[in-house]
C-alpha positions as CSV (number, residue, x, y, z in Angstrom):
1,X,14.6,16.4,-28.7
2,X,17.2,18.7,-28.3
3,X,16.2,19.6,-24.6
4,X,15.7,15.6,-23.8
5,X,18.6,13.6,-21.5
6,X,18.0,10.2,-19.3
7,X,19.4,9.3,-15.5
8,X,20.4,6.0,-14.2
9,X,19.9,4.0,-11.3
10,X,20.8,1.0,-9.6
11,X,19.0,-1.2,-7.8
12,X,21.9,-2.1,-5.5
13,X,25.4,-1.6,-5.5
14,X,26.5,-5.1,-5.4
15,X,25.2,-8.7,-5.6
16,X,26.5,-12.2,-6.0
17,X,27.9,-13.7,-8.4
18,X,25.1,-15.8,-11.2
19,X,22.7,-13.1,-10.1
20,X,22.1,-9.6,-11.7
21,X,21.9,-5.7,-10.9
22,X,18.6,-4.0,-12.1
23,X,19.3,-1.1,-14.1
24,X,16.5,1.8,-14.5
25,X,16.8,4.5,-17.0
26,X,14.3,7.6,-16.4
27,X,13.4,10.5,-19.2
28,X,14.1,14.2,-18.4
29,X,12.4,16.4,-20.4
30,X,13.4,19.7,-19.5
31,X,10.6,21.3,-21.9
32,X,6.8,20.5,-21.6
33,X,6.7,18.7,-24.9
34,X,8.4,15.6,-24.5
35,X,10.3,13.9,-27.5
36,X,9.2,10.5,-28.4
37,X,11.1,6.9,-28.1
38,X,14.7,7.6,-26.8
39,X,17.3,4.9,-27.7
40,X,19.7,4.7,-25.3
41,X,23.3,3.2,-25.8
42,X,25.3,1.5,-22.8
43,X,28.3,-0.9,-21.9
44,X,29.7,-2.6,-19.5
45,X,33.7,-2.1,-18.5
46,X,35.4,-4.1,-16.2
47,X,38.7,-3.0,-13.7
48,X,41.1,-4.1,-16.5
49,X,39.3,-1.8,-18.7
50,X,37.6,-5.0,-21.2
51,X,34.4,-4.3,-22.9
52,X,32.0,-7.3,-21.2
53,X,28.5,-6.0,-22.2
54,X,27.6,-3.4,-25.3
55,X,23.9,-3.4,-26.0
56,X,20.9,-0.9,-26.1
57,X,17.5,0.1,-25.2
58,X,15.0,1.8,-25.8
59,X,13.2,4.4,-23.4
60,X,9.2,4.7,-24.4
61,X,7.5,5.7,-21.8
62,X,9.1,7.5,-18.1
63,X,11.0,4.7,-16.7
64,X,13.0,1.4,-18.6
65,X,14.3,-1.7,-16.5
66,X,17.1,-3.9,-17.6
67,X,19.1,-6.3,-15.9
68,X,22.6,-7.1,-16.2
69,X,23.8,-10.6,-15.9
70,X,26.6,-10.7,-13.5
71,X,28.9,-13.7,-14.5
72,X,32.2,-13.0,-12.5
73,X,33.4,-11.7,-9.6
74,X,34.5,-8.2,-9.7
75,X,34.3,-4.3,-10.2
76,X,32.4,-2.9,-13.0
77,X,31.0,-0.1,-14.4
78,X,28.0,0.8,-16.5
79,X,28.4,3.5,-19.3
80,X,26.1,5.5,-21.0
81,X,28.0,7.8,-23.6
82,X,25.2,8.0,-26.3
83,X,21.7,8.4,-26.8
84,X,19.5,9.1,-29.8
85,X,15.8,10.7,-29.4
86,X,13.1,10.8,-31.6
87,X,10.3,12.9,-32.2
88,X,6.9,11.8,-31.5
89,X,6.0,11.0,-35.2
90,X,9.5,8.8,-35.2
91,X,10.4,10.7,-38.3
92,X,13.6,12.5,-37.5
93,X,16.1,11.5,-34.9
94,X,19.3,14.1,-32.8
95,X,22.1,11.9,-31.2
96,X,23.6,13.4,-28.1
97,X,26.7,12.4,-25.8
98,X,26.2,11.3,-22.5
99,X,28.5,11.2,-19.5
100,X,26.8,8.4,-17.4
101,X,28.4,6.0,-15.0
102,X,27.5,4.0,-12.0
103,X,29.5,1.1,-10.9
104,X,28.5,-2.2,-8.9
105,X,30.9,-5.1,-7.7
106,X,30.2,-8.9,-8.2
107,X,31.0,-10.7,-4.6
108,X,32.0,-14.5,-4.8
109,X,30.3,-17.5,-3.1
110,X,30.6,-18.5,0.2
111,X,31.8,-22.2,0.7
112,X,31.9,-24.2,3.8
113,X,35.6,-24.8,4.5
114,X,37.9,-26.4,7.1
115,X,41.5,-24.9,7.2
116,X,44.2,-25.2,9.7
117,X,46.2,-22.0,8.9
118,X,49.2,-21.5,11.4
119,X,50.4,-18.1,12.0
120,X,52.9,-17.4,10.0
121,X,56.0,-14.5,11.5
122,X,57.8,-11.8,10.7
123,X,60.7,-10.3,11.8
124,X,60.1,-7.6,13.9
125,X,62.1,-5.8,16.6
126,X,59.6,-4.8,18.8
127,X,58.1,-8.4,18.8
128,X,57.6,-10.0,22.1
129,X,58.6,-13.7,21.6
130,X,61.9,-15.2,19.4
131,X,62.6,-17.5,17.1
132,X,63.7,-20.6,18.4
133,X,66.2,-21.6,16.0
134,X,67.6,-19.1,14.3
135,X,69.9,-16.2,15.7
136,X,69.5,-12.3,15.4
137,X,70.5,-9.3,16.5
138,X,68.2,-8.4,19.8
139,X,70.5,-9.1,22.7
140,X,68.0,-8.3,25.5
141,X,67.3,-12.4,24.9
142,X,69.9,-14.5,24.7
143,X,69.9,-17.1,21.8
144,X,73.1,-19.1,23.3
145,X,76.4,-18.6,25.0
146,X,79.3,-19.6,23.2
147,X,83.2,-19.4,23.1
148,X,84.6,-15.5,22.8
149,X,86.4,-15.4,19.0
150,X,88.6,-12.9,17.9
151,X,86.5,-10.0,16.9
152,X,83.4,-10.6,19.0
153,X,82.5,-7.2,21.0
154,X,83.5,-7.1,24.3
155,X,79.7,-5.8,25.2
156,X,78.2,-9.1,24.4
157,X,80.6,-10.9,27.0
158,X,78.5,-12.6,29.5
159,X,80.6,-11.6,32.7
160,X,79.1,-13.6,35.1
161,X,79.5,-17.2,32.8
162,X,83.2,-16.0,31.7
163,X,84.0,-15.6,36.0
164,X,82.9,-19.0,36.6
165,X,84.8,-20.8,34.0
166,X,87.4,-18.4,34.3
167,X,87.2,-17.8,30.4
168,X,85.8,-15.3,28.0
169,X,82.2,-16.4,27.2
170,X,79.9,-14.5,24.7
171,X,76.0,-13.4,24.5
172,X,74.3,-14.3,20.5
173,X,71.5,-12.6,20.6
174,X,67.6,-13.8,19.5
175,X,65.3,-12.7,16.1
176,X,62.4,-11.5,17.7
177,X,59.0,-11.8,15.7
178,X,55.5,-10.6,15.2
179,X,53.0,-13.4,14.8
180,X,50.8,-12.5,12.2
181,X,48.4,-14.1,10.1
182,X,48.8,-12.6,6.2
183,X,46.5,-13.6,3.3
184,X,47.7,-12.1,0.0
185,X,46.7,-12.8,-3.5
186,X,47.2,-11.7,-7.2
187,X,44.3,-10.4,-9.4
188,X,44.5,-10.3,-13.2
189,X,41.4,-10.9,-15.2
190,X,37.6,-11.7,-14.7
191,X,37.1,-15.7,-15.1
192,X,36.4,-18.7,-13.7
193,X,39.6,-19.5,-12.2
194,X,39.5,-16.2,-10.6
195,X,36.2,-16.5,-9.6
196,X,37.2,-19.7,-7.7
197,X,39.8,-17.6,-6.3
198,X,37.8,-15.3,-5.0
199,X,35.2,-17.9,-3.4
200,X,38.5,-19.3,-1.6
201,X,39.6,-16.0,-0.4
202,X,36.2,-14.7,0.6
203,X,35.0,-18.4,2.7
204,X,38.5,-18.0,4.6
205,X,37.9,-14.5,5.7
206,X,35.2,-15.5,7.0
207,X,35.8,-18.8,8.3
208,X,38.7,-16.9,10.3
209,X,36.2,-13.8,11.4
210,X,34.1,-16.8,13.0
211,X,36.8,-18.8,14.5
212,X,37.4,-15.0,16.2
213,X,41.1,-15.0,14.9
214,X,42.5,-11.4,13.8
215,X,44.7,-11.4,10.1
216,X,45.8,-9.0,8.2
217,X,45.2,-9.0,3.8
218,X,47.6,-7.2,2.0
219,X,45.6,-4.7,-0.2
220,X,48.3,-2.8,-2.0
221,X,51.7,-3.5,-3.2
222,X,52.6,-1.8,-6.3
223,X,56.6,-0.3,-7.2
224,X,56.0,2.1,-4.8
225,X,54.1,1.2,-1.5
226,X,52.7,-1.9,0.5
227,X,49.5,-1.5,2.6
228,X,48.5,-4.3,5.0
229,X,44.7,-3.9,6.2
230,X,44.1,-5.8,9.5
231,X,40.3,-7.7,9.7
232,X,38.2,-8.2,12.8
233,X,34.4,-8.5,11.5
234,X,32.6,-9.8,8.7
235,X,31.9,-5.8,7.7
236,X,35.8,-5.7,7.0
237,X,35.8,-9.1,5.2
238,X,33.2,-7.4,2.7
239,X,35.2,-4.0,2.7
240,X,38.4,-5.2,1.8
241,X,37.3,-8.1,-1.0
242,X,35.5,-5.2,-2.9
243,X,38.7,-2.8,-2.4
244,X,40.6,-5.7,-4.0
245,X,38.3,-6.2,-6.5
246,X,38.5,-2.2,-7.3
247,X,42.2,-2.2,-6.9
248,X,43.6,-5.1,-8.1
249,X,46.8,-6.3,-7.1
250,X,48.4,-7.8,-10.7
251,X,51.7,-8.7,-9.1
252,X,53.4,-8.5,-6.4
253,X,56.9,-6.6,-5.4
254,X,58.6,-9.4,-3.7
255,X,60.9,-6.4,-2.0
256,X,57.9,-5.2,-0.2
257,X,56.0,-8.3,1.0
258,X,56.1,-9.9,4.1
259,X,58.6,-12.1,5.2
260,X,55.8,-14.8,5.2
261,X,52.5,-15.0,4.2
262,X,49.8,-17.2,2.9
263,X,48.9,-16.6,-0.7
264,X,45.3,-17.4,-2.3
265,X,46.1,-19.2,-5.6
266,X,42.8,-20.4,-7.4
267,X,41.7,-22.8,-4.2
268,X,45.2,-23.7,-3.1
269,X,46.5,-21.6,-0.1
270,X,50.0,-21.6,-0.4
271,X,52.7,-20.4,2.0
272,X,55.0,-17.7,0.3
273,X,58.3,-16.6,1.3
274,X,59.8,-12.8,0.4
């Protein structure tokens, strides 16, 4: 009994949501003499560290199947800390601890959806077209030509307009911007407003993967650091919805996000501003 553990298995790594992972627990006896009926102990944790499955099983012969029912989107992770074997009589027990883990994400639904998402900008200086209404600090484009005022720079006099009107004319200069497509959205607990959430998120992704557009998905944005992952295939749509499932995003740090993005709220798609 002593000289008796178990290993897990998983029949896949990830599955939809409503559908379940199959679970196999094996004996290993490392003695000739194996033990009898082995009763293991396991749970189910989820990202936020909540309890959603504690139940048990019991091992009689090689091999044990369960399956778990997978009810919300997410990350989770199946423990096994505990096990209890009996001799083959069943007439005296020895509990052990266990370190076993193996972890498994729930993906969402994919709905047909029809969205007309504009681009939304950012300022950027290195971007290669400028706002049209609204005035910055790039003077390689000119945003208008107006009156010289006390304290104006004497660069940004346009020369050649102040010659021909014989008075002192100055340059304003252009925002330039970055046209980018940015998809963020909060994470906080496993339910069915979430799940909806996710279903919205993942169908867009891939709506937008088909329609051949390139955006970018914020995927971290904590006190200390924003990271903005940029998705070209349906590989990257799958990547990046089970990094933010692993890694959720709680809230975000306004002083960090994009000027403009779209956020995912439930099924709305809502444009924020930074």
């Amino acid at each position: 009994m002593r000289k008796t553990t178990v290993s897990m298995s998983l029949s896949q790594d990830y599955c939809t949501r409503d559908d379940t992972i199959l679970v196999t627990f094996s004996r290993q006896n490392l003695t000739y003499i194996p033990c009898g009926q082995i009763v293991i102990e396991y749970q189910v944790m989820d990202v936020f560290s909540h309890m959603v499955l504690s139940q048990s099983v019991c091992l009689l012969e090689q091999q044990v199947e369960i399956q778990i029912p997978c009810s919300h989107c997410g990350h989770y992770i199946i423990q096994v800390q505990k096990i209890k074997c009996y001799d083959l009589l069943q007439c005296f027990s020895f509990s052990q601890s266990i370190t076993l883990e193996q972890a498994f994400d729930v993906m969402p639904h994919y709905q047909e959806m029809e969205t007309s998402v504009e681009q939304a900008y950012q300022f950027d200086e290195e971007g290669q077209s400028y706002l049209a209404n609204q005035k910055g600090d790039d003077y390689s484009e000119v945003f208008e030509i107006r009156s010289y005022r006390e304290g104006d720079a004497l660069k940004h006099i346009h020369w050649n307009v102040s010659s021909k009107f014989q008075d002192l004319f100055v340059k304003v200069g252009s925002q330039p911007i970055q046209h980018k497509l940015v998809l963020a959205m909060e994470y906080k607990t496993n339910n069915a407003f979430y799940d909806l959430q996710f279903d919205c998120f993942y169908s867009l992704c891939l709506l937008l993967v088909k329609k051949n557009i390139v955006f970018d998905v914020v995927t971290v944005c904590d006190l200390q650091q924003l990271h903005i992952e940029s998705i070209h295939s349906l590989e990257e749509v799958i990547t990046t919805t089970r990094w933010l499932m692993k890694n959720p995003i709680q809230t975000f740090n306004s002083t960090l996000m994009p000027k403009s993005f779209y956020q995912i709220h439930g099924q709305n798609l809502e444009v924020s501003h930074s």
